[in-house]
Each structure stands twice: as structure tokens, then as C-alpha cells.
C-alpha positions as CSV (number, residue, x, y, z in Angstrom):
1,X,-125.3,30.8,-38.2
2,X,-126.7,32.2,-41.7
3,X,-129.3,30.3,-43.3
4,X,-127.7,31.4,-46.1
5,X,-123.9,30.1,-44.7
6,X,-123.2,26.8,-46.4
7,X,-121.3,23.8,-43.9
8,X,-117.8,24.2,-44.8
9,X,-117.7,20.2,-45.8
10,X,-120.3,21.0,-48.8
11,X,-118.5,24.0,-50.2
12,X,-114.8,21.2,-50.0
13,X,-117.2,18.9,-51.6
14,X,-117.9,21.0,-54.3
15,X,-114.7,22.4,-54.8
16,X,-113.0,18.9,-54.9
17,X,-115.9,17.9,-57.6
18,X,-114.7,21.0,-59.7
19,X,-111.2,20.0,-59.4
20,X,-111.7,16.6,-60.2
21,X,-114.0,17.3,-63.8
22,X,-111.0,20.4,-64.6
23,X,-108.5,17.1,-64.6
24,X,-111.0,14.8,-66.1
25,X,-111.1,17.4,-69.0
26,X,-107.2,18.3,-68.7
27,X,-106.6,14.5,-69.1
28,X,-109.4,14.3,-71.9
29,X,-107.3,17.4,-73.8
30,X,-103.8,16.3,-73.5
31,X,-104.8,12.6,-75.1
32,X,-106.5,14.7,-77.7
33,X,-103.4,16.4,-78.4
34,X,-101.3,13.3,-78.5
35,X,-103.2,11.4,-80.6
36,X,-102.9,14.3,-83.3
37,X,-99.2,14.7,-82.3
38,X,-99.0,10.7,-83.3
39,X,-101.1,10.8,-86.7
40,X,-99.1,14.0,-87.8
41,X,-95.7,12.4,-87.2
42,X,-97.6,9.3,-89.2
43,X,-98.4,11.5,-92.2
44,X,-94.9,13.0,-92.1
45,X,-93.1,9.6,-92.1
46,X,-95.2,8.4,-94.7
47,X,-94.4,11.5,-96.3
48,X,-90.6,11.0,-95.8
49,X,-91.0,7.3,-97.3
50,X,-92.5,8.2,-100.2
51,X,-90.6,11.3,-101.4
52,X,-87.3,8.8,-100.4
53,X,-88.5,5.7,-102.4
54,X,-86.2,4.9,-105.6
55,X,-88.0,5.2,-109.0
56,X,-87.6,3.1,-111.4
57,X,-88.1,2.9,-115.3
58,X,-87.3,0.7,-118.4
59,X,-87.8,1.6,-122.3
60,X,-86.3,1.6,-125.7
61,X,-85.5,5.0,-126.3
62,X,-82.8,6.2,-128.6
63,X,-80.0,8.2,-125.3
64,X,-79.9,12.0,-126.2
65,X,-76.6,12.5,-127.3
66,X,-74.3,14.8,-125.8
67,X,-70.6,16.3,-125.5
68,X,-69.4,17.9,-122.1
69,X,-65.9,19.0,-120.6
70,X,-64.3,17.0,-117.8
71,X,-62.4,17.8,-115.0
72,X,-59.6,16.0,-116.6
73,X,-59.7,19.1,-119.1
74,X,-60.6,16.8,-122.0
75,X,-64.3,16.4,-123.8
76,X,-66.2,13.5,-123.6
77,X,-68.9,12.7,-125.9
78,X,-71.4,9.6,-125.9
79,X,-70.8,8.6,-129.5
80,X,-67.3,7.4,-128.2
81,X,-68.8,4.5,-126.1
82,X,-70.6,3.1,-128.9
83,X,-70.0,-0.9,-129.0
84,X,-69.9,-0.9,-125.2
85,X,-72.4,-0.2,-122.5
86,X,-72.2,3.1,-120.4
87,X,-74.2,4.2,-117.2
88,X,-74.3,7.7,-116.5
89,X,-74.7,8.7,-112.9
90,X,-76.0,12.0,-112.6
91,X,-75.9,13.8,-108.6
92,X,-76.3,16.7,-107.0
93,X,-72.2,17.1,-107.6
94,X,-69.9,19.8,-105.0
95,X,-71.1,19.6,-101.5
96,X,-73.1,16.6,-102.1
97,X,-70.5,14.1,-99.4
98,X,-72.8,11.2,-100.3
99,X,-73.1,11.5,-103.8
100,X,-69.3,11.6,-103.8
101,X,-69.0,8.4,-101.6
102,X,-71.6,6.5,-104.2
103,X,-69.1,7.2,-107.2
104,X,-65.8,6.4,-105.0
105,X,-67.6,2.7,-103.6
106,X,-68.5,2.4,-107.7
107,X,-64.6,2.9,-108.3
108,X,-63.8,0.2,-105.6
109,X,-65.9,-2.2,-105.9
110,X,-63.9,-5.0,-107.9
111,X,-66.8,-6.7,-109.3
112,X,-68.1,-3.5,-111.3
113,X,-64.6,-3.5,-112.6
114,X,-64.7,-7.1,-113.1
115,X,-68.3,-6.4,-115.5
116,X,-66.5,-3.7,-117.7
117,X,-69.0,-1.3,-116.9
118,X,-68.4,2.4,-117.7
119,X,-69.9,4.5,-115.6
120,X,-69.9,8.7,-116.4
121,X,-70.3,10.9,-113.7
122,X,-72.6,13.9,-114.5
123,X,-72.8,17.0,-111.9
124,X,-73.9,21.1,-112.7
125,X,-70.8,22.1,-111.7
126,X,-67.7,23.9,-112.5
127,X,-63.9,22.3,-112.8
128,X,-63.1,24.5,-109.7
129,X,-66.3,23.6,-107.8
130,X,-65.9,19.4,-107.7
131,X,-62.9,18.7,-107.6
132,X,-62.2,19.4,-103.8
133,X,-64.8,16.8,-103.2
134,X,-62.9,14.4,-105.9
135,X,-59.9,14.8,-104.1
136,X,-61.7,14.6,-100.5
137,X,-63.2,11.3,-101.1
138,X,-60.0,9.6,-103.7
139,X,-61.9,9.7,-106.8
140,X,-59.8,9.5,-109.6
141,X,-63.3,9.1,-112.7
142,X,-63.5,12.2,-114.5
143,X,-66.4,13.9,-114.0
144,X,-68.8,15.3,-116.7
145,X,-69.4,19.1,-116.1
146,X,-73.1,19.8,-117.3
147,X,-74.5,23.2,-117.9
148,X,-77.9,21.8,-117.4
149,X,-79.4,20.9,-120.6
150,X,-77.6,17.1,-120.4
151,X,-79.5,16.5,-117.3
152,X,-82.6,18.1,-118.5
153,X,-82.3,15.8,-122.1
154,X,-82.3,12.9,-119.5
155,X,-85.4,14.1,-117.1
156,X,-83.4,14.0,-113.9
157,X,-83.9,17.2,-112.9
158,X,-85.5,17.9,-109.6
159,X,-85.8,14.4,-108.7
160,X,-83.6,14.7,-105.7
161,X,-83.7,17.0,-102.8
162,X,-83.6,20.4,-105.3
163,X,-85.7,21.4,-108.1
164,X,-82.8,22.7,-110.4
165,X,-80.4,20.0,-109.7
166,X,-80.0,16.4,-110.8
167,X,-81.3,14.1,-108.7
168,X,-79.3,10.7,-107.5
169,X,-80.2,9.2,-110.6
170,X,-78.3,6.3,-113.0
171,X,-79.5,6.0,-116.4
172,X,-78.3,2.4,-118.3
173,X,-77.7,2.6,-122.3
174,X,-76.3,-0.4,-123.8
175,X,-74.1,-1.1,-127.0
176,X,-76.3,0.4,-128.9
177,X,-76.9,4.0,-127.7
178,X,-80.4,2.6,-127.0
179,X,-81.6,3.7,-122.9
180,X,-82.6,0.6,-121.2
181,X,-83.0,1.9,-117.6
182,X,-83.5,4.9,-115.4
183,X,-83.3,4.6,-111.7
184,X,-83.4,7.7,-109.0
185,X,-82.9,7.5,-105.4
186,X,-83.9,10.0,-103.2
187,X,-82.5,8.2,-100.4
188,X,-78.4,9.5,-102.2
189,X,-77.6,5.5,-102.0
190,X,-77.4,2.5,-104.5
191,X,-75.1,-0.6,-103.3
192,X,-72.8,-0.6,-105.6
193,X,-73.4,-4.6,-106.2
194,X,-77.4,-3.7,-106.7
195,X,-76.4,-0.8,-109.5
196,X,-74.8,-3.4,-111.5
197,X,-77.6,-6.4,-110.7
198,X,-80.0,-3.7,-113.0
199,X,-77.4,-3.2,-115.3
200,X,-76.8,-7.1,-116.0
201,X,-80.5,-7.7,-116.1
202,X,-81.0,-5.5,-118.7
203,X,-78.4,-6.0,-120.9
């Protein structure tokens, strides 16, 4: 034999040892990977709870006043809700299934009826364009058809999931045409019985 020929058990040896570092550093790797894998999905939930957290803001500001056509083919301005108080709910209007829902469980829920509360439904859309959705859903509130400088007035563009839309947003003025409260939620959901627990706190 070679002096140069090495025993067939050192060479196995060997070979094992370099298998067994190539997992070690396989094994090292893949909890590397993981552990980014788990702080990215962190950031991103954080992310996701922060950008679908509802806003919230109280004042004394004078309401921008406004007139806008309605799907029932009649103008509505604010000035005729003087002496009463009035929350309009701008959304994100046709196509928008939950937005649609919110304003039908505000038209059913008996206690918001019970309260007196008006509540003006505010979308970028055309006659033609919402009503489908109206009908899909049973809601019988004329809606307010903005051409974008209503919801602009009011700051509630781009608060919800696009930049040149309304967001979910209600905005609270009281008897006096004053604006008490402004809430947005990202989330396209306010419990009907929570919308009017602001609205009677602040009135």
C-alpha cells in the first residue's frame, strides 16, 4: 500500500465531519431565515394595526356648508338640518359591500331611530353608480352624491384604503352647525350602538 494511500475509515471520518458542519451550518441558515421571516411578518402586522386603527377628533369648528344631489333626485343642503343634529357618513360608496352594510345596520338599528339621529350618507359617486349597491343591501337613506370638494371641505379624503376617495369616516355637527366629532375607521366598521355612544357624548 501507498504511503500516500489514506485507511478508507479516515477518509469516512472526514467525510462524515464535513457532512455533519454542512448541516450544522444548513441548520444555522434556515433559523436565520426564520427568525427574519417572523420579525418581518411582525413589522407587517404592526403595520396592518396601525394603518387599521380608528382616528379620532373633537373641536368647535363652524361645518363647511354644502348642497349636493341625491339619489332620490332631490338636493339636500346642510342649512336645512339646522335646530337638529346631523352625522354625515362619508365611504368609499359603489363597490364598497361593507360600507354599504354600515349604512343599512344604521337604518335597522331601532335605537339610532329611537335617538332621532340624522345621518347623511356621502359617496363620489354617480346616481347610476350606487344605487345597485342601495338596492343590493335594502337601503332605502338617500345618498349624497359628492363631486369631491364636500369630502375634501371635511378632510376625509384618503383616509381609507384610497388616496382620492373618502375614507370610512363619520363627522358629528350638532344643532348648531358647529362640528363636534370626526371619527375614521380604516377597519370599514363602527357598531352601530358605538356610532351613536360618540354622538350622545358629545352632544
Amino acid at each position: 500500500m501507498s504511503t500516500h494511500t489514506r485507511p478508507v475509515s479516515k477518509v469516512r471520518a472526514e467525510h462524515q465531519d464535513r457532512m455533519a458542519a454542512a448541516k450544522k451550518r444548513r441548520s444555522r441558515l434556515r433559523a436565520v431565515v426564520i427568525a427574519a421571516g417572523v420579525v418581518v411578518a411582525g413589522l407587517l402586522v404592526t403595520l396592518a394595526l396601525l394603518q387599521g386603527a380608528p382616528t379620532s377628533s373633537t373641536g368647535a369648528d363652524q361645518a363647511p356648508t354644502f348642497t349636493l344631489p341625491s339619489t332620490s333626485g332631490q338636493t339636500v343642503s346642510l342649512e336645512q338640518f339646522r335646530g337638529q343634529p346631523v352625522v354625515l357618513f362619508f365611504n368609499e360608496g359603489a363597490g364598497c359591500g361593507s360600507c354599504t352594510v354600515q349604512m343599512a345596520q344604521i337604518e335597522q338599528d331601532p335605537a339610532v331611530k329611537a335617538a332621532g339621529i340624522t345621518v347623511l350618507p356621502i359617496v363620489m359617486n354617480s346616481k347610476d353608480q350606487i344605487l345597485p349597491d342601495l338596492r343590493q343591501y335594502g337601503v332605502t337613506t338617500p345618498y349624497l352624491l359628492d363631486d369631491g370638494t364636500v369630502s375634501k371641505a371635511y378632510g376625509v379624503l384618503g383616509t381609507g384604503m384610497h388616496a382620492g376617495l373618502p375614507g370610512h369616516s363619520f363627522v358629528l355637527i350638532d344643532k348648531d352647525g358647529v362640528k363636534k366629532w370626526t371619527g375614521s375607521y380604516p377597519s370599514m366598521w363602527l357598531p352601530p350602538t358605538d356610532l351613536l355612544t360618540e354622538v350622545k357624548q358629545r352632544l
